[in-house]
ZATOR-545025 format. One record per residue (C-alpha): residue in three letters; x, y, z. Coordinates in pm, whole numbers, plus 50000, padded with zeros to 5 digits. Example, Ala and Ser with C-alpha at 12.3 -4.5 7.8 and 13.67 -1.06 7.14 Angstrom:
BEGIN
ALA512304955050780 SER513674989450714 
//
This chain:
BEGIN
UNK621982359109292 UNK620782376508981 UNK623202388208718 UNK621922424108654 UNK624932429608397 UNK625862400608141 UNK627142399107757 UNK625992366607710 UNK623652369307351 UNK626082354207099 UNK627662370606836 UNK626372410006902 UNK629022426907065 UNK632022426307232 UNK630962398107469 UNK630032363207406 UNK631332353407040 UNK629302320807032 UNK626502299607179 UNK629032272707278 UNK630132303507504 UNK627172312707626 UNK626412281807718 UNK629992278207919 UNK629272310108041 UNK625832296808195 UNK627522266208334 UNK629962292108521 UNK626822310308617 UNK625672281008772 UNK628742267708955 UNK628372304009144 UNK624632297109306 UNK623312320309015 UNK619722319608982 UNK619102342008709 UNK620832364208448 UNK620682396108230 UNK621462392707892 UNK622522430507830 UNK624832433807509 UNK625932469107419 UNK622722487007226 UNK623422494406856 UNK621062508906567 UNK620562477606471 UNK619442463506844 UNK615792477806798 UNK613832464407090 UNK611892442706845 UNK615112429006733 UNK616102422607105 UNK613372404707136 UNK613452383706841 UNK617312370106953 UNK616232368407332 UNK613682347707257 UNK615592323807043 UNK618852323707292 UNK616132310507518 UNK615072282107319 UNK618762273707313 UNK619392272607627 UNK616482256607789 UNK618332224607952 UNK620582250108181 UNK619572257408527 UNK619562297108512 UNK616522320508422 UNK617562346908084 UNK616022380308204 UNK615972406207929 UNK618332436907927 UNK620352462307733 UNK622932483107772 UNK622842518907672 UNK625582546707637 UNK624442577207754 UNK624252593607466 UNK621472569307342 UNK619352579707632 UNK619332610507449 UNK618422598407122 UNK615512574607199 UNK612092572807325 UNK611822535307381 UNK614022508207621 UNK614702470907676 UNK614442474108072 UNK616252447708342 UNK613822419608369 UNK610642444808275 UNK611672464708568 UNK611872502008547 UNK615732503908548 UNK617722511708292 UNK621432499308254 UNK623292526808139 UNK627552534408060 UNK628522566708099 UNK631152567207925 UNK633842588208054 UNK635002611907974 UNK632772624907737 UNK630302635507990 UNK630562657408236 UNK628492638108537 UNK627482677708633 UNK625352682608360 UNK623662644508344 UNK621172656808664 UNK618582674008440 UNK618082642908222 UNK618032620308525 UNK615242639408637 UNK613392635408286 UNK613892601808226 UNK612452595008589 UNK609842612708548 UNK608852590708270 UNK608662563308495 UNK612332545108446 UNK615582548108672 UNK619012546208607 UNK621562513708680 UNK625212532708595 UNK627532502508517 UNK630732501008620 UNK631372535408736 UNK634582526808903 UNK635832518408590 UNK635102549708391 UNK635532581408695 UNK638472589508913 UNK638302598209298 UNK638332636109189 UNK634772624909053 UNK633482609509357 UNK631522643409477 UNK629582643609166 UNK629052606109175 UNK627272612309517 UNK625082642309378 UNK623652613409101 UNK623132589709409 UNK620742616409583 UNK619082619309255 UNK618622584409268 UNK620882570709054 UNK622232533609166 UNK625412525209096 UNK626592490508972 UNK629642476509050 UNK632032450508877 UNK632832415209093 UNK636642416608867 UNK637052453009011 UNK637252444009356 UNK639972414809307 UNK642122435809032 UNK641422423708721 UNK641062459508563 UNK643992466408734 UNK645212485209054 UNK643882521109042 UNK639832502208965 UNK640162485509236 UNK640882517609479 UNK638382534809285 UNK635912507209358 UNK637012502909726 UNK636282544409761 UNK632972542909637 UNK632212510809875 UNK633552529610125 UNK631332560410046 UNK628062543010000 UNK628202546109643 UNK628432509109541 UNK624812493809570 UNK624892456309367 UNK627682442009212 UNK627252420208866 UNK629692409608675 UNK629772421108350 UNK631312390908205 UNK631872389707794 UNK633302350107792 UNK636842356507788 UNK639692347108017 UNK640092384108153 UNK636212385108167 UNK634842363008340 UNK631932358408556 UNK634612362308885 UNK631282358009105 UNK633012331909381 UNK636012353709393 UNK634482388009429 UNK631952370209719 UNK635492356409883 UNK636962391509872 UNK633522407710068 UNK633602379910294 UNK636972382510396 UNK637372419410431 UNK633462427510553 UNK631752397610623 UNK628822379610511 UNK625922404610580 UNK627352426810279 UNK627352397510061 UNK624002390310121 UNK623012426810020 UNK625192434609704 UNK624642401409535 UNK621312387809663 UNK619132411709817 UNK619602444909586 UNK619822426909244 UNK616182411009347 UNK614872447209463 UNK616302458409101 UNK614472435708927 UNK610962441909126 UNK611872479809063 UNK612642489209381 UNK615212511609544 UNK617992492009650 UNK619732488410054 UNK622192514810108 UNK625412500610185 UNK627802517210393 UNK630342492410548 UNK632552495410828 UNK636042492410799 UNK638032458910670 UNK637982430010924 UNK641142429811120 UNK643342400311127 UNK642382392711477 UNK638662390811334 UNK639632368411055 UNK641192346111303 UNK637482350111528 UNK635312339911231 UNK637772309611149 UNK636942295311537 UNK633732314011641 UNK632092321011313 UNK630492352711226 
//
């Protein structure tokens, strides 16, 4: 699995306050089977791409006994879309991780600049989106999918950690196609961790395996080479007489 959607840069943001917790946070990473991750801390002024670089490079250096590749990352409010002309990219791909910060956007009127900004040769990762929209939003959330925005799920939404009405919101958008990789967004606390394993047990459990494979393996590599990721539209939650199947037949 690659991590598209990580705080782990010490001492920027909101997410990892330390190196000793980015390191624990890439010894988590590696208990879950992750291969690589996105260091994306919340863009500032101050987080020039030049200055990205500069810490990137020495978190790096840092961290060069742990098992797990640092792939480079930001991410952007929509508003600073707006505001400038150059991005730090996931991994050098074309996509751009963006929070859209609800609700002081209206997702109607975000089409236009979708358009420009793809013309220009990048795309748009939305993070979270089940944590910032309601159901009421889901139509318009659908409208950015066609456009081609992909939509980036949290792995604590899906077992409750951001509470009950995130995790029907995220279960919606599943439901409606509109969840297409799932990250974790972990900052190094207790309430935000990486919650990889568990979110993976939750899929497994109430779809199977073949939608595991997609929204943590296969779509967070076609992300990072660029490309437009699987659609994923599951079918309903397993039964209990086909949890009690896989347990003596397998998948």
């Amino acid at each position: 699995m690659i991590d598209l959607h990580c705080h782990l840069m010490p001492g920027i943001d909101d997410g990892a306050a330390s190196l000793d917790v980015s390191l624990q946070m890439l010894e988590e990473a590696a208990a879950s089977n992750i291969s690589a991750v996105c260091v994306t801390p919340h863009y500032n002024d101050e987080m020039t791409c030049l200055e990205y670089d500069r810490r990137f490079r020495i978190l790096v250096k840092q961290t060069l006994l742990q098992p797990i590749r640092l792939l480079r990352g930001m991410e952007y409010k929509y508003s600073d879309l707006l505001n400038l002309d150059e991005f730090v990219t996931l991994g050098g791909s074309s996509y751009l991780l963006v929070d859209f910060v609800a609700p002081a956007i209206d997702l109607r009127n975000v089409e236009n600049h979708v358009l420009e900004l793809k013309r220009k040769g990048y795309r748009v990762l939305a993070a979270h989106p089940e944590r910032l929209f309601d159901l009421q939003d889901i139509p318009a959330l659908k409208q950015l999918a066609r456009r081609g925005v992909v939509m980036q799920m949290n792995t604590g939404s899906f077992i409750g950690i951001h509470g009950d009405e995130v995790k029907k919101m995220a279960e919606s958008m599943l439901r409606c196609g509109l969840c297409h990789v799932v990250a974790s967004d972990a900052h190094g606390k207790t309430n935000r961790k990486l919650f990889v394993n568990e979110a993976m047990n939750y899929f497994r459990s109430n779809y199977g395996d073949e939608i595991v494979q997609t929204l943590f393996h296969d779509n967070s590599r076609l992300i990072i080479d660029g490309k437009v990721p699987d659609p994923v539209m599951p079918s309903v939650s397993l039964s209990p007489f086909d949890h009690i199947r896989r347990l003596f037949v397998g998948a």
